[in-house]
VOLOBA-204145 format. One record per residue (C-alpha): x negated, y, z negated; residue number from 0. Coordinates in steps of 0.1 Angstrom, whole numbers, plus 2048, in hexadecimal, padded with zeros to 3 digits. Layout:
VOLOBA-204145
{node {X, Y, Z}, NUM} ...
//
This chain:
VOLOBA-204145
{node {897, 6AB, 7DE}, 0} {node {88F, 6B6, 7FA}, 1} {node {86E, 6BB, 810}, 2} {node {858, 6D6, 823}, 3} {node {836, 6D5, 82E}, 4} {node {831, 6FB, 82B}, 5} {node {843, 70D, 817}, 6} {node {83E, 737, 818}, 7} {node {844, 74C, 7F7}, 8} {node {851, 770, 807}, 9} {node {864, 77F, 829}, 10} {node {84A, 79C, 828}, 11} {node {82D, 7A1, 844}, 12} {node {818, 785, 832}, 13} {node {835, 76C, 82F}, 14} {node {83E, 771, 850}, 15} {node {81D, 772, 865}, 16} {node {818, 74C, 852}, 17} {node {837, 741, 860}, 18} {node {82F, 74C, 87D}, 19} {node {80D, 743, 885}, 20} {node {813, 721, 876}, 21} {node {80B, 700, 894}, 22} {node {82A, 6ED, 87D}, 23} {node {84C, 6F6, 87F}, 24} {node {84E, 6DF, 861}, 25} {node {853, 705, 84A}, 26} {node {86B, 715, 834}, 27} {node {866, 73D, 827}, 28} {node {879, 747, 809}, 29} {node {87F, 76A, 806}, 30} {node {896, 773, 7E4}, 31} {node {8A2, 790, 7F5}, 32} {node {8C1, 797, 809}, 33} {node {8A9, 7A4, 827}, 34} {node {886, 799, 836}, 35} {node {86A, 7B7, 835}, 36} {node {85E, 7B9, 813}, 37} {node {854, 7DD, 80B}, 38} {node {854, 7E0, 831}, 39} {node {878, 7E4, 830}, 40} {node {88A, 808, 843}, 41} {node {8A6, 81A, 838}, 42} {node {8BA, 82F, 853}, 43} {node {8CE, 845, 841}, 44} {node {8E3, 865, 84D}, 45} {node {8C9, 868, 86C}, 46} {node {8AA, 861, 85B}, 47} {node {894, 842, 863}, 48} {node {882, 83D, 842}, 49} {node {86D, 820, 833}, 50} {node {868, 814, 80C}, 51} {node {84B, 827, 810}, 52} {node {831, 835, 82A}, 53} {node {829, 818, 83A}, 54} {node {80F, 829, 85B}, 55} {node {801, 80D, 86E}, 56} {node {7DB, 80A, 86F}, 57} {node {7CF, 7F2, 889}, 58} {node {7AC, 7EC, 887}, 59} {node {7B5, 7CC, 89E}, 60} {node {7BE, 7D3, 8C1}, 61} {node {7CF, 7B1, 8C4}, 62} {node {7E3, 7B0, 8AA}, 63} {node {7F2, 7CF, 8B3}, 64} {node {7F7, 7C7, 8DA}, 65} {node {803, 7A3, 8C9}, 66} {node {81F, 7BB, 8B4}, 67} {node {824, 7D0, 8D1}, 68} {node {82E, 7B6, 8ED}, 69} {node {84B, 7A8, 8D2}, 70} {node {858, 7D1, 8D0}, 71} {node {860, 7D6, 8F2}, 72} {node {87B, 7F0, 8F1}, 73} {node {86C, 805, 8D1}, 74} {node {85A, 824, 8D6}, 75} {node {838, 825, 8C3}, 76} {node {827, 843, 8C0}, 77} {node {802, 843, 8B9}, 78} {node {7FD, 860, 8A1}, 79} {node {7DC, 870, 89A}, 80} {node {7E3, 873, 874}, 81} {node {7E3, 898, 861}, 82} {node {7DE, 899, 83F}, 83} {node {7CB, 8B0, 825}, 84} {node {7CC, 8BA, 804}, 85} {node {7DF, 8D2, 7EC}, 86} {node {7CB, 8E6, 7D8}, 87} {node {7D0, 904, 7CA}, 88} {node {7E0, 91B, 7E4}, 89} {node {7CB, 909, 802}, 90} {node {7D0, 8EC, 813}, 91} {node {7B1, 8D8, 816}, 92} {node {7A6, 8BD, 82F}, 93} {node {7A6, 89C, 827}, 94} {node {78C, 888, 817}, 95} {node {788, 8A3, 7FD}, 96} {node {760, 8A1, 7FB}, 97} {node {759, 8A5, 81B}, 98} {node {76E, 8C5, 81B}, 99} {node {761, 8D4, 7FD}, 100} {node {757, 8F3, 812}, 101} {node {77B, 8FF, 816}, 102} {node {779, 908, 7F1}, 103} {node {778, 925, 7E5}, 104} {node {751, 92E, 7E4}, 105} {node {750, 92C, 7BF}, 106} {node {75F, 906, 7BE}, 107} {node {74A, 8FE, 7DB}, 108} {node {729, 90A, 7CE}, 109} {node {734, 8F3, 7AF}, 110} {node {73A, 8D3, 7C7}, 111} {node {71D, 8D2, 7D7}, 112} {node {706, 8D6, 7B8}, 113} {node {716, 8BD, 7A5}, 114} {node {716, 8A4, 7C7}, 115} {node {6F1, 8AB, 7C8}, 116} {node {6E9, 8A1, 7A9}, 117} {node {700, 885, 7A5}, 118} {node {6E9, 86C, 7BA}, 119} {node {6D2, 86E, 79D}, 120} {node {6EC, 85D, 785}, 121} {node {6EB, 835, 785}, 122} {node {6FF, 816, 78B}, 123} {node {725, 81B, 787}, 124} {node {734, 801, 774}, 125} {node {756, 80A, 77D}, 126} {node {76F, 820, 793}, 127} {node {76D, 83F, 781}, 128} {node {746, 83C, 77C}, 129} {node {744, 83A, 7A0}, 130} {node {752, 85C, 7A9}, 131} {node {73C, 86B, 792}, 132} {node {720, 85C, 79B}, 133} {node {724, 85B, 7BE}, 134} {node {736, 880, 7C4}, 135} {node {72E, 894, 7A1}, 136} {node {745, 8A2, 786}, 137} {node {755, 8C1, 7A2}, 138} {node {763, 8AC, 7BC}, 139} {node {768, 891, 7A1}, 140} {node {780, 8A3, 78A}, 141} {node {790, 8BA, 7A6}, 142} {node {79F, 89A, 7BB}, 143} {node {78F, 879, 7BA}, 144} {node {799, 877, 792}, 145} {node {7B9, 88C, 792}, 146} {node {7C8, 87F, 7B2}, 147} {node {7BE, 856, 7AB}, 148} {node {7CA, 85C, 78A}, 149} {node {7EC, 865, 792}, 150} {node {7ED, 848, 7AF}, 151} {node {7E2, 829, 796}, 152} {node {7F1, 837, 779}, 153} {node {7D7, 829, 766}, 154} {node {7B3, 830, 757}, 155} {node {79B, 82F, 770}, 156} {node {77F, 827, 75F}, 157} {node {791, 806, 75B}, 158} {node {791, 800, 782}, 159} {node {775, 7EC, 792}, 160} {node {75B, 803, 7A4}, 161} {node {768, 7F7, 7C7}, 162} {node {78B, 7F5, 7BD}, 163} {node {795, 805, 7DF}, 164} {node {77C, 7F2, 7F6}, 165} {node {77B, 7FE, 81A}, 166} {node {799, 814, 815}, 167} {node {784, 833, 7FC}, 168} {node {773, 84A, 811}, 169} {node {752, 84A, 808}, 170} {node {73A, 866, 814}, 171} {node {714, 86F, 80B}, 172} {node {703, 892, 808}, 173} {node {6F8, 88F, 82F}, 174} {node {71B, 889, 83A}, 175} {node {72C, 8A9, 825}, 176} {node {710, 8C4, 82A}, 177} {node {718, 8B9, 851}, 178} {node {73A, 8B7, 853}, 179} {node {739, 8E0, 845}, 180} {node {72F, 8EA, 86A}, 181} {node {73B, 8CB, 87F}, 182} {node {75D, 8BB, 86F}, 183} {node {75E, 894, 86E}, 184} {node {77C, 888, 859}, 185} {node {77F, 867, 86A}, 186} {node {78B, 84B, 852}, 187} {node {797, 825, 854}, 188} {node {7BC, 836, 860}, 189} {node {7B0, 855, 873}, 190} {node {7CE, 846, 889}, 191} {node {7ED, 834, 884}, 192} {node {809, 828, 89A}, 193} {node {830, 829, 890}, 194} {node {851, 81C, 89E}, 195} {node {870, 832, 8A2}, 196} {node {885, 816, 88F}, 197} {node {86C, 818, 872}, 198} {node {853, 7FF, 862}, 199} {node {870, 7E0, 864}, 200} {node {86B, 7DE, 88A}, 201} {node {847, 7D1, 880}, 202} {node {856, 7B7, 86D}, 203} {node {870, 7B1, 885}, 204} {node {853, 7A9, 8A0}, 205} {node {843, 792, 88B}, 206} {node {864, 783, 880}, 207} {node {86D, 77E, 8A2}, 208} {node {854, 75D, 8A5}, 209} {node {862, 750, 884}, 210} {node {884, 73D, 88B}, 211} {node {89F, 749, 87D}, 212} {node {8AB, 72A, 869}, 213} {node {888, 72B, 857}, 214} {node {88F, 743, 843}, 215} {node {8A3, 741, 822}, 216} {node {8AE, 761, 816}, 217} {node {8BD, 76C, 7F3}, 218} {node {8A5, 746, 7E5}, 219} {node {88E, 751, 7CE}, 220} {node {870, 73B, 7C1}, 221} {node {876, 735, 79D}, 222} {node {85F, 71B, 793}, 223} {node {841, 706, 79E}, 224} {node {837, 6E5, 793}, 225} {node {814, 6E4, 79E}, 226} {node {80B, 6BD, 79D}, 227} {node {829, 6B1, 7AE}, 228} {node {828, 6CD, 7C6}, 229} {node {84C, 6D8, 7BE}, 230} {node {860, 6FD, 7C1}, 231} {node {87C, 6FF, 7B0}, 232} {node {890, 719, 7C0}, 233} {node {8B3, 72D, 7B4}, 234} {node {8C1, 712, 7D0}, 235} {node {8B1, 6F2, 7CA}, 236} {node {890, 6E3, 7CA}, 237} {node {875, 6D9, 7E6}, 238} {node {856, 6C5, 7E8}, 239} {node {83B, 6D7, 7FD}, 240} {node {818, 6CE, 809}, 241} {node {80B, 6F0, 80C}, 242} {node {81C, 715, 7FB}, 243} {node {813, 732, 80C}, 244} {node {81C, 74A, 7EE}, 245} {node {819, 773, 7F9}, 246} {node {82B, 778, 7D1}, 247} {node {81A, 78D, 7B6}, 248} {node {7FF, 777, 7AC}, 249} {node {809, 778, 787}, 250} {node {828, 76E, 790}, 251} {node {81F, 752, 79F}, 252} {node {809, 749, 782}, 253} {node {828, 74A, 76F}, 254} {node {83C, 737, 786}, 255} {node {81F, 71D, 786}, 256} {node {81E, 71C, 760}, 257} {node {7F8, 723, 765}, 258} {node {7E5, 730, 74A}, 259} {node {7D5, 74E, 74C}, 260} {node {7C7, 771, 73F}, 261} {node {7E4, 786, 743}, 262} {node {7D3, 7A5, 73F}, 263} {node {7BC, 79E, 75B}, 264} {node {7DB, 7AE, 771}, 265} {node {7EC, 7CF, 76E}, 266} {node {7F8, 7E3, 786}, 267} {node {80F, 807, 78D}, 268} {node {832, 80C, 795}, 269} {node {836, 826, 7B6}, 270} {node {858, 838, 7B4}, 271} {node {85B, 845, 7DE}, 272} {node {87A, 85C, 7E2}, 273} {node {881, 861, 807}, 274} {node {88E, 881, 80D}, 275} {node {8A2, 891, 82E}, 276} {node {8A8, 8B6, 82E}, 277} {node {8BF, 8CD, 840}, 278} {node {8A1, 8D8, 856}, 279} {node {87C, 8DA, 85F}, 280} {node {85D, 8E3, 84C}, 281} {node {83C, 8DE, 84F}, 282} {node {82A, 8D0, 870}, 283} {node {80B, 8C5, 87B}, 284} {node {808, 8B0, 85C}, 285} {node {812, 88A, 84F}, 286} {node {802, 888, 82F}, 287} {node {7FC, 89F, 812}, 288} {node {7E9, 894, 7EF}, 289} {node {7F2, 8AB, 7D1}, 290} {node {7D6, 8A8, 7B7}, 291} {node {7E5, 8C0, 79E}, 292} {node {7F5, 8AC, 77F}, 293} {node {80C, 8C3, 77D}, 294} {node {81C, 8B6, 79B}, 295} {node {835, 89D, 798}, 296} {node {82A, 889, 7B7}, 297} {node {804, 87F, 7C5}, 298} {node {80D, 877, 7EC}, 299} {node {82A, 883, 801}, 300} {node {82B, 877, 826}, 301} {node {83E, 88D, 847}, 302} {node {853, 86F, 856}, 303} {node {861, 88D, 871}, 304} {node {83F, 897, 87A}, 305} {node {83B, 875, 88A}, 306} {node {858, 876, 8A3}, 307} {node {857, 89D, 89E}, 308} {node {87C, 89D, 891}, 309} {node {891, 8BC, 88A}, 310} {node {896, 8B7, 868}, 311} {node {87B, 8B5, 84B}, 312} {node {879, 88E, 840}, 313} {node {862, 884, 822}, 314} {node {856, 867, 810}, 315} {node {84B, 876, 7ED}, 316} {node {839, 859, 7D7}, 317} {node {834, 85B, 7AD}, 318} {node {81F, 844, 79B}, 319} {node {825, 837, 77B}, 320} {node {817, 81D, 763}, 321} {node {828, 7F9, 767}, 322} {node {838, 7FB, 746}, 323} {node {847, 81C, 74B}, 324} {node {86C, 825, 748}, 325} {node {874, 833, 767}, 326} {node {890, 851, 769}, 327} {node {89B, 853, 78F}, 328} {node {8B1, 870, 78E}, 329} {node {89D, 886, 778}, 330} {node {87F, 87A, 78E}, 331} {node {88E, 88C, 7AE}, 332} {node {89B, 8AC, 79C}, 333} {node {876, 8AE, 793}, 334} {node {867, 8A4, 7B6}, 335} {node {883, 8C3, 7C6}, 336} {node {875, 8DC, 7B3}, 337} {node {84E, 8CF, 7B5}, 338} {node {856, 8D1, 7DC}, 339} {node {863, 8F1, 7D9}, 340} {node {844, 8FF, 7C1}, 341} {node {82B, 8F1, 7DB}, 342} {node {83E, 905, 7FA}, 343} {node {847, 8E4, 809}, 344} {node {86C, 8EA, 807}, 345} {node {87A, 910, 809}, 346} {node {89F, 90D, 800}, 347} {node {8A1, 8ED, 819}, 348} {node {8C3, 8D8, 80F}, 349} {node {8C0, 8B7, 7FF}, 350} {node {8D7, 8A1, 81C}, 351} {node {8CD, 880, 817}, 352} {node {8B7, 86A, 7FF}, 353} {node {8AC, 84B, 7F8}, 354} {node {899, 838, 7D6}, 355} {node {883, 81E, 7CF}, 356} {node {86B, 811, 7B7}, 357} {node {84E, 7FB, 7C3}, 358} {node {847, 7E6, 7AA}, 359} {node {82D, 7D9, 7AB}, 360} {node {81C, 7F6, 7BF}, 361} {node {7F5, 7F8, 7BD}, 362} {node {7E3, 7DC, 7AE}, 363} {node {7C9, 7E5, 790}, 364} {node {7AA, 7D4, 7A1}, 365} {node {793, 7CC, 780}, 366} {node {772, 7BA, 780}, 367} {node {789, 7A4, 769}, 368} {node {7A4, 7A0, 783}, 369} {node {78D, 793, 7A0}, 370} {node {77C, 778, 789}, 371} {node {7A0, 76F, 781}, 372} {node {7AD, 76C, 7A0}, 373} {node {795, 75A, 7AD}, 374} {node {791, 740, 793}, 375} {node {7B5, 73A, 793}, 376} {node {7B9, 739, 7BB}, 377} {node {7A1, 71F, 7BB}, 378} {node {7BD, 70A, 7A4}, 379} {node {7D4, 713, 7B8}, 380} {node {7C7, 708, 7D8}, 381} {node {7BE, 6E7, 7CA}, 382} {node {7E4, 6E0, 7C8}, 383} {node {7EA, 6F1, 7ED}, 384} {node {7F5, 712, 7E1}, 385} {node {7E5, 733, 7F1}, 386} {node {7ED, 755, 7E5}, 387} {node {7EC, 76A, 7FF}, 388} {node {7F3, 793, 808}, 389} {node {7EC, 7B1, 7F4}, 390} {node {7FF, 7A3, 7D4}, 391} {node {7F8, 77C, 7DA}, 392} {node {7CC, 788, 7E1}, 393} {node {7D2, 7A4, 7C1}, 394} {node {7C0, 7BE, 7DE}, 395} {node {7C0, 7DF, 7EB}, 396} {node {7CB, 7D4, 811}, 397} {node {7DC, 7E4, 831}, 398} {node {7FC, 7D0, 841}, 399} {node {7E3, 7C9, 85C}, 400} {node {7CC, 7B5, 846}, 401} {node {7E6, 7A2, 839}, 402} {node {7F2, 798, 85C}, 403} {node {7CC, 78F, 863}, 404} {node {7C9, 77A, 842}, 405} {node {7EB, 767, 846}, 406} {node {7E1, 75E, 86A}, 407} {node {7BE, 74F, 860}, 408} {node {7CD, 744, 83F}, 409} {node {7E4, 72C, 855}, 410} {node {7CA, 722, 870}, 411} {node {7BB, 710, 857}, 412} {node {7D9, 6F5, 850}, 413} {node {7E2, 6D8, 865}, 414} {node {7FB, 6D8, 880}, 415} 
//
């Protein structure tokens, strides 16, 4: 058998930032892909640079991103002061939705505002859906927040916890509305975001540069975990570890563990991202769009050309679906074509090159059941020198940056 001090569960930003920011050199990350990156992978295809899906950089932390930077030397990073409204109707509305409620037509508008007045006297939410009743009213409720969410988690909101999205839902009182009507202040967590011309690998590739090379085991995946012995059993061979650093779905590592737990605590969506390049250019002056309508296919589609501002239209259009859904690719995309020509984003553009995946698991369900779960079961975990780490290890609603940030702190907590 043989032996590791740290062994990593993942190639993806997590993995990697662990193995790199580790003081032993005693390490080994599996990855069961072919490639490192995770969902962070790029796909160059026919002239377009596109990712699995939209992956903008949000740094919040100057060093981290001066830390990426130095080990990119010879990529060009744009910083991009991000665009993006909403479809509604025949307008196009700024994003976030109620603080913008005044570029409705005066009717809907009228109805907004009462409602958001009013909805201050309601009580305690108990869950997500409450929430935007409570704290927005029924109009800007059921024109975005419920529509729009809805068609992102795939799921019943009102089973979501209240702060499901954290730091990431922007949040806005009376005040802050009525005064954006005159003076506009749409700031949010990624008013910004900065993006390499080689696409969301050469991230990866930075922070894989510090990991050596022989480190990493690619096409191993973990298949088993025997948790007093401190073995994984791999599709190799088995090793004996001190301390796993796992960035895995975290009820798939319960699984691997053989750990008993409430497996309904966890659900989560399937997101279905086409990337799409097109004969020539479209819209500018915008990188996001949210579509609302249920009638559309999609919920987000993202202007990768609008970055680098490239001469022909490139997309990332994403779907959500519930995690037990059978997913039809091809009859997917005939649909997303024709939604893209309905909402005027295409105009007889050509199709000339695309590219499929299905992110799987996409958004974590984060339940009041989920949390309790997760945390009683990381404390096991940890007791036999396994951390789950990362937006699917932690069962969170994360950026990439905050998983860099855990991982490093995660690590500078071991011995050397």
């Amino acid at each position: 058998m043989e032996t590791c001090r740290h062994l990593i569960v993942g190639a993806g930003i997590t993995g990697l930032t662990a193995a790199a920011f580790l003081r032993d050199p005693d390490y080994l990350v599996l990855e069961a892909d072919t490639q490192i990156g995770g969902y962070c992978k790029t796909i160059k295809k026919e002239g377009f640079v596109w990712d699995y899906s939209g992956h903008f950089f949000h740094f919040k932390h100057p060093e981290v991103e001066a830390w990426l930077r130095k080990r990119m030397p010879k990529q060009d990073i744009r910083v991009v002061e991000k665009k993006t409204y909403i479809a509604y109707g025949d307008r196009k509305i700024d994003f976030p939705f109620q603080k913008n409620i005044h570029q409705l037509p005066q009717a809907e508008f009228i109805e907004c505002l009462y409602d958001l007045y009013f909805a201050s006297s309601q009580g305690e939410a108990a869950n997500f859906k409450e929430m935007l009743y409570a704290r927005f009213g029924r109009g800007i409720a059921e024109k975005f927040l419920i529509p729009y969410n809805e068609k992102l988690y795939a799921c019943d909101l009102s089973t979501l916890d209240k702060d499901a999205m954290g730091r990431f839902f922007p949040h806005a009182n009376l005040t802050d509305i009525v005064r954006n009507m005159r003076v506009a202040d749409n700031a949010s967590y990624n008013a910004t975001f900065t993006y390499p011309e080689g696409g969301a690998i050469e991230y990866v590739n930075a922070i894989a540069s510090e990991v050596h090379p022989h480190n990493i085991a690619l096409s191993e995946a973990l298949v088993g975990l025997d948790l007093r012995h401190r073995v994984a059993r791999t599709t190799k061979r088995e090793i004996q570890f001190e301390r796993l650093v796992s960035s895995a779905p975290f009820p798939k590592l319960l699984k691997l563990a053989g750990l008993a737990h409430d497996e309904s605590a966890f659900s989560w969506n399937k997101v279905l991202v086409f990337n799409l390049g097109f004969d020539r250019k479209g819209a500018r002056d915008v990188h996001w769009m949210y579509y609302p309508n249920r009638a559309r296919s999609f919920y987000r589609i993202g202007y990768y050309d609008n970055i680098f501002d490239t001469d022909r239209m490139s997309l990332y259009v994403e779907l959500g679906f519930a995690k037990d859904a059978a997913i039809d690719v091809e009859a997917s995309l005939a649909r997303v074509l024709a939604d893209l020509e309905a909402e005027g984003v295409t105009q007889g553009h050509r199709l000339v090159a695309h590219h499929s995946v299905v992110m799987d698991p996409a958004y974590v369900h984060i339940t009041r059941k989920s949390i309790a779960e997760h945390q009683r079961l990381s404390r096991i975990l940890q007791a036999h020198g396994i951390y789950s780490a990362g937006r699917y290890g932690g069962w969170t609603y994360c950026s990439i940056e905050d998983n860099i940030v855990e991982a490093k702190a995660l690590v500078a907590n071991f011995d050397p």
